[in-house]
C-alpha positions as MATLAB code, in Angstrom:
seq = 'XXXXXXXXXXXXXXXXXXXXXXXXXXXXXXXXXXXXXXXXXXXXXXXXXXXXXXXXXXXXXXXXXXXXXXXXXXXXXXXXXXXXXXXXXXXXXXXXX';
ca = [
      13.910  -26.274   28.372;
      16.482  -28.949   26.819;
      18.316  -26.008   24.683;
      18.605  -23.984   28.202;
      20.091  -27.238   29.956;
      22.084  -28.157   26.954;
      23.863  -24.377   26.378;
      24.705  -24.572   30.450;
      26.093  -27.890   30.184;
      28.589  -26.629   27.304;
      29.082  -23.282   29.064;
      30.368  -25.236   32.123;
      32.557  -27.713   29.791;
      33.797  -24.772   28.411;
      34.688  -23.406   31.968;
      36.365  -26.815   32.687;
      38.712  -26.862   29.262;
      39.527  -23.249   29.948;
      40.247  -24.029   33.467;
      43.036  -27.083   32.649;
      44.735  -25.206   29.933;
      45.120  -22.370   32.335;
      46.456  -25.106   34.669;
      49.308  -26.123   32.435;
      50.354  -22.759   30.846;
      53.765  -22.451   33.021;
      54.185  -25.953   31.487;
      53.655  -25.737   27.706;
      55.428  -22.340   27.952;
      58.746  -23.709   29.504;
      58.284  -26.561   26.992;
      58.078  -24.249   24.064;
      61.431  -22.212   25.353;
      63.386  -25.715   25.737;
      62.334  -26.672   22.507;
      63.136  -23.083   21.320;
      66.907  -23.370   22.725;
      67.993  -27.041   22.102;
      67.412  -27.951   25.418;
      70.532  -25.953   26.342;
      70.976  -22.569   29.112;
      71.809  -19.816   27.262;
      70.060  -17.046   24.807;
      66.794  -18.412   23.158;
      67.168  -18.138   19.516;
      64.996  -16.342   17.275;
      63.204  -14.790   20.560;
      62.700  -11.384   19.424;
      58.654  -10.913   20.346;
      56.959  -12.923   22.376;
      53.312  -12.934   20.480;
      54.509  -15.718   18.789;
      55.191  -18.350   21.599;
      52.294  -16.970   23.664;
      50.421  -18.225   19.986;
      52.278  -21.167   19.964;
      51.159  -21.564   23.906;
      47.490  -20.920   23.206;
      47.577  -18.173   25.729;
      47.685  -14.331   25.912;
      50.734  -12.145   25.580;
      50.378  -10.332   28.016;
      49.702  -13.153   30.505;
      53.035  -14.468   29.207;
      54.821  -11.316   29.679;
      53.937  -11.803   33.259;
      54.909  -15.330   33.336;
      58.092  -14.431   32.273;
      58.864  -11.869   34.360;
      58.074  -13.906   37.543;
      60.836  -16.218   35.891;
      63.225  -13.708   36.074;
      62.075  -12.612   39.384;
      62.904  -16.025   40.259;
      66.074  -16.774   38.984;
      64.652  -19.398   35.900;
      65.487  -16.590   33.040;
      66.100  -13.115   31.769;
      64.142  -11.566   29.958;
      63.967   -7.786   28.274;
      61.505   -7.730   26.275;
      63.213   -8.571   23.246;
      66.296  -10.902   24.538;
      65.084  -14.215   26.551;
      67.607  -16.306   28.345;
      67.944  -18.940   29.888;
      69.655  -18.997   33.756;
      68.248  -22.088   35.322;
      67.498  -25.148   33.201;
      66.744  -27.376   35.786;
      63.624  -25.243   36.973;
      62.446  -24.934   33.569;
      62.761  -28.871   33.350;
      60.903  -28.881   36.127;
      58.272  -26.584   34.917;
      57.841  -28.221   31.634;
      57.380  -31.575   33.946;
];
């Protein structure tokens, strides 16, 4: 029927959208964190939780969590849970795009 084609059509658009903005999470993340600090290495100010940014990133906390700590496994930031810092600007540049 046309409903049945038409509710696949925007289940697979769906899939698509879902699909990019999973694509460019690592980017809008290390976007929001330069924005966050100025553009500058250092402690991010007013980091203290990090539902807010994952918000702010249109993406899950807990997926952020683990973005973050492959950052730190990497050398890009620090991170404790509370306390987020910044180590390697350049990467996150380079992230961000």
């Amino acid at each position: 029927s046309v409903l049945h084609q038409l509710g696949l059509r925007l289940y697979h658009m769906n899939l698509q959208v879902r699909e990019h903005a999973i694509g460019n999470a690592a980017a809008r993340v290390a976007s929001i964190i330069l924005l966050l600090a100025g553009d500058k290495a250092g402690e991010v100010p007013g980091v203290t939780r990090i539902t807010r940014m994952a918000r702010a990133a249109g993406m899950d906390s807990d997926a952020l969590d683990r973005m973050l700590r492959e950052w730190v496994r990497q050398g890009i930031v620090d991170y404790d849970g509370r306390h987020l810092i910044i180590k390697n600007i350049d990467a996150l540049r380079d992230i961000a795009g």
